[in-house]
N, C-alpha and C positions, 0 to 999 in steps of 0.2 A: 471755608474749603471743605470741612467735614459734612457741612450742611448738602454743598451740594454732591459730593461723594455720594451722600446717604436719598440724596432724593432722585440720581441716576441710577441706583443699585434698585430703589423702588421702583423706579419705571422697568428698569430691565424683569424685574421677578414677576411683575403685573404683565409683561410683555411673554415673557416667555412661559406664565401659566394661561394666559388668552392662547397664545400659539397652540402647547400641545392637549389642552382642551378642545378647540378645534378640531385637530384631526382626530381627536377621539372619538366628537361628535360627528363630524364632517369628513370621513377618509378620503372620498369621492372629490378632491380639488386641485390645486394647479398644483399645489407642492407635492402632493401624492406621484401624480404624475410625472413630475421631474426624479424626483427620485426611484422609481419605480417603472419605469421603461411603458409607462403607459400614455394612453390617446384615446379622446373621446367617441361616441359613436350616439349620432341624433336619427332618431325615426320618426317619421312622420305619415301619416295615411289617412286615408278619405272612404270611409267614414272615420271618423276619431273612434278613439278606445278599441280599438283593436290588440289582445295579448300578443305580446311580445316574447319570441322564447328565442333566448342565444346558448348554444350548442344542447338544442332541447332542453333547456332550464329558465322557465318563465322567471321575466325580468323586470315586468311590469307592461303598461298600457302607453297606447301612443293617445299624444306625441310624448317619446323620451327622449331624455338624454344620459347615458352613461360614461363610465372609465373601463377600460379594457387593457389589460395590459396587451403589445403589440403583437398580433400575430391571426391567423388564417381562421374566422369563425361564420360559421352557420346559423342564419339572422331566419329565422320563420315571424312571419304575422299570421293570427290564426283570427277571424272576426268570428262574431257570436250567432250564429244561426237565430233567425226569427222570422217568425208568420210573414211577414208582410213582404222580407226581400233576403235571399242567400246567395254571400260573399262566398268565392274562392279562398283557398288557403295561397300562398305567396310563400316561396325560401327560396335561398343563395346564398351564396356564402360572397365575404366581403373580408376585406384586409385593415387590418388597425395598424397603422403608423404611432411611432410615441409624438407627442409635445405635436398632434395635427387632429381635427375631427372630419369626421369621416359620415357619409349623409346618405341616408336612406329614406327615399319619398313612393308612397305609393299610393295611384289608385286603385281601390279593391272592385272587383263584378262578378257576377254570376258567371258569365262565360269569360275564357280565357281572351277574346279578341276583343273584347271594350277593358280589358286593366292594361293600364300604362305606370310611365313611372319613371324612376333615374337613379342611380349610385355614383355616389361622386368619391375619390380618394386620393388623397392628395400625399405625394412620397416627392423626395427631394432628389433635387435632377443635377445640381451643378450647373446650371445654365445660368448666366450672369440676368435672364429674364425670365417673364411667365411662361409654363406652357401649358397645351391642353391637347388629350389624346382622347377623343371620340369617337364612340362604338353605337352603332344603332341596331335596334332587333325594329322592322327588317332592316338591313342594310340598303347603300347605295341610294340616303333619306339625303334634302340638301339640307348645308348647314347652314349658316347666316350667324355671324359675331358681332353684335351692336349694329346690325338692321344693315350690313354688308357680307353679302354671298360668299363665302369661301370654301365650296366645293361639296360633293360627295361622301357619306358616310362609309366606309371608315377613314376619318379625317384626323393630322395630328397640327397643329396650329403653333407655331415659332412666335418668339419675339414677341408678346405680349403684355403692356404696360400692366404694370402693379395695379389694384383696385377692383371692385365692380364692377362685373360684366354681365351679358347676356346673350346667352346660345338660341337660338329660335331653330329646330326640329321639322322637317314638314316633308308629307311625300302625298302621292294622291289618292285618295281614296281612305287617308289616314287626317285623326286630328293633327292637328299641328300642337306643339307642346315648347314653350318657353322653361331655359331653367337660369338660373342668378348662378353667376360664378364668380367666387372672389379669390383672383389670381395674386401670387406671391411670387417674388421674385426670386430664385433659386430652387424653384416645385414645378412638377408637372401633377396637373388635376387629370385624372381616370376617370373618364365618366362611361356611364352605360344610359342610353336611353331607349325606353319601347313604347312604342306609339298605340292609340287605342285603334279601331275600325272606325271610320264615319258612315254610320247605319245611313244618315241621310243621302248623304253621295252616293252610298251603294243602291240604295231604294230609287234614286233618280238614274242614276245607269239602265239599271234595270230596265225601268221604263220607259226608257230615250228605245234602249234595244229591241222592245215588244214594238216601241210604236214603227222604228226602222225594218222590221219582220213586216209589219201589218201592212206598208206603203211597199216592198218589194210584191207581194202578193196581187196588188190594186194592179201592177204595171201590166200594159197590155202583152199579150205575148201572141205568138202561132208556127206554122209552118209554111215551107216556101216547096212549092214542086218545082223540077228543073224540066223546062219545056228545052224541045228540042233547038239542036246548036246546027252551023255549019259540021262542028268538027265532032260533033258527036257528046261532046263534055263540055264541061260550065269552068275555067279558069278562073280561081279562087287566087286573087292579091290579098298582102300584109296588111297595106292600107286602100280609102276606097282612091286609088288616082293607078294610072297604065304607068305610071314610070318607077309603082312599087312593087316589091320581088313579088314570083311567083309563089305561094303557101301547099295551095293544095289542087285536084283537078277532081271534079265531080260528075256524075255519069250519068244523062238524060235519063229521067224519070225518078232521079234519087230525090225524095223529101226529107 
């Protein structure tokens, strides 16, 4: 009996110096968290290694992930200027939930109308199912949930089974953008997405419109003299038929 007394008191002491060794080494983990009113916060961006600075205090390079404790903070990606290609800087601020992670994806470009991107954040709803409330910059984008249309952005989506899903993004003249959403039952996921420009679409408009200029131009065209009438004037009808109203009356000699 003392035997094993003595070799449960050893597991416990080996257990509980692993424990708080750990967060000595390791503060940044699930238990911190729980006790601590915190929630994670992952970034991710295209190019990679991008500085990361949360409420202007560099946090490190994407892709990260941190612990936050819960509340209102200001996420900047800043990339690194170089010879060959310069990134726009990106910030907004974003919401940390405790005991939930919270996602930050972006693509970085030169101009403001090719970066896109998404913020997802998930807060607890009291609804017995998933939900999902979707904001799009620009607005009035359709949405599609697992490859079935469900309306107009800004769109809020009921009833949604627990697990992995997928949002598909799209409007014209813009990329279209897929993002993975994995819904819980009792949360509603916040998302924001911004669509890039499709330079190609737009390059092909363009040129649809020069060639539709060019071919109004070809059409023949001229004038009409009004030779003389009984009645002295040219009776102008709506359509070309005698049983469509009168429009206008026009005065011999008028071109």
């Amino acid at each position: 009996m003392k035997e094993k007394l003595f070799i449960m008191l050893s597991a416990l002491v080996v257990f509980s110096v692993g424990f708080f060794s750990y967060q000595l080494i390791y503060p940044d983990n699930l238990f911190s968290r729980m006790f601590q009113n915190k929630g994670d916060l992952r970034v991710e961006s295209r190019p990679e290694g991008v500085s990361v600075f949360v409420n202007n205090r560099l946090v490190g390079e994407t892709p990260l992930q941190l612990s936050l404790t819960e509340d209102v903070y200001e996420v900047k990606l800043v990339p690194e200027a170089s010879k060959d290609k310069t990134y726009m800087t990106w910030s907004d601020k974003i919401r940390i939930y405790r005991d939930s992670t919270s996602f930050i994806n972006r693509v970085l470009a030169a101009d403001s109308q090719d970066m896109a991107g998404e913020m997802l954040r998930p807060e607890k709803s009291g609804s017995a199912r998933g939900q999902i409330l979707i904001n799009t910059e620009p607005s009035g984008l359709f949405v599609s949930l697992d490859g079935e249309e469900r309306g107009l952005s800004s769109l809020f989506i009921d009833n949604i089974p627990s697990g992995s899903h997928e949002l598909t993004i799209q409007g014209e003249g813009l990329l279209p953008r897929t993002v993975s959403v994995k819904v819980t039952d009792g949360y509603k996921i916040l998302i924001d997405v911004s669509l890039a420009i499709d330079r190609q679409y737009v390059a092909k408009k363009k040129e649809a419109n020069k060639k539709e200029a060019e071919e109004k131009k070809k059409q023949p065209g001229g004038t009409v003299l009004i030779q003389p009438t009984d009645t002295g004037w040219l009776r102008v009808r709506s359509a070309p038929s005698l049983d469509a109203s009168e429009s206008a009356k026009i005065d011999v000699g008028t071109e």
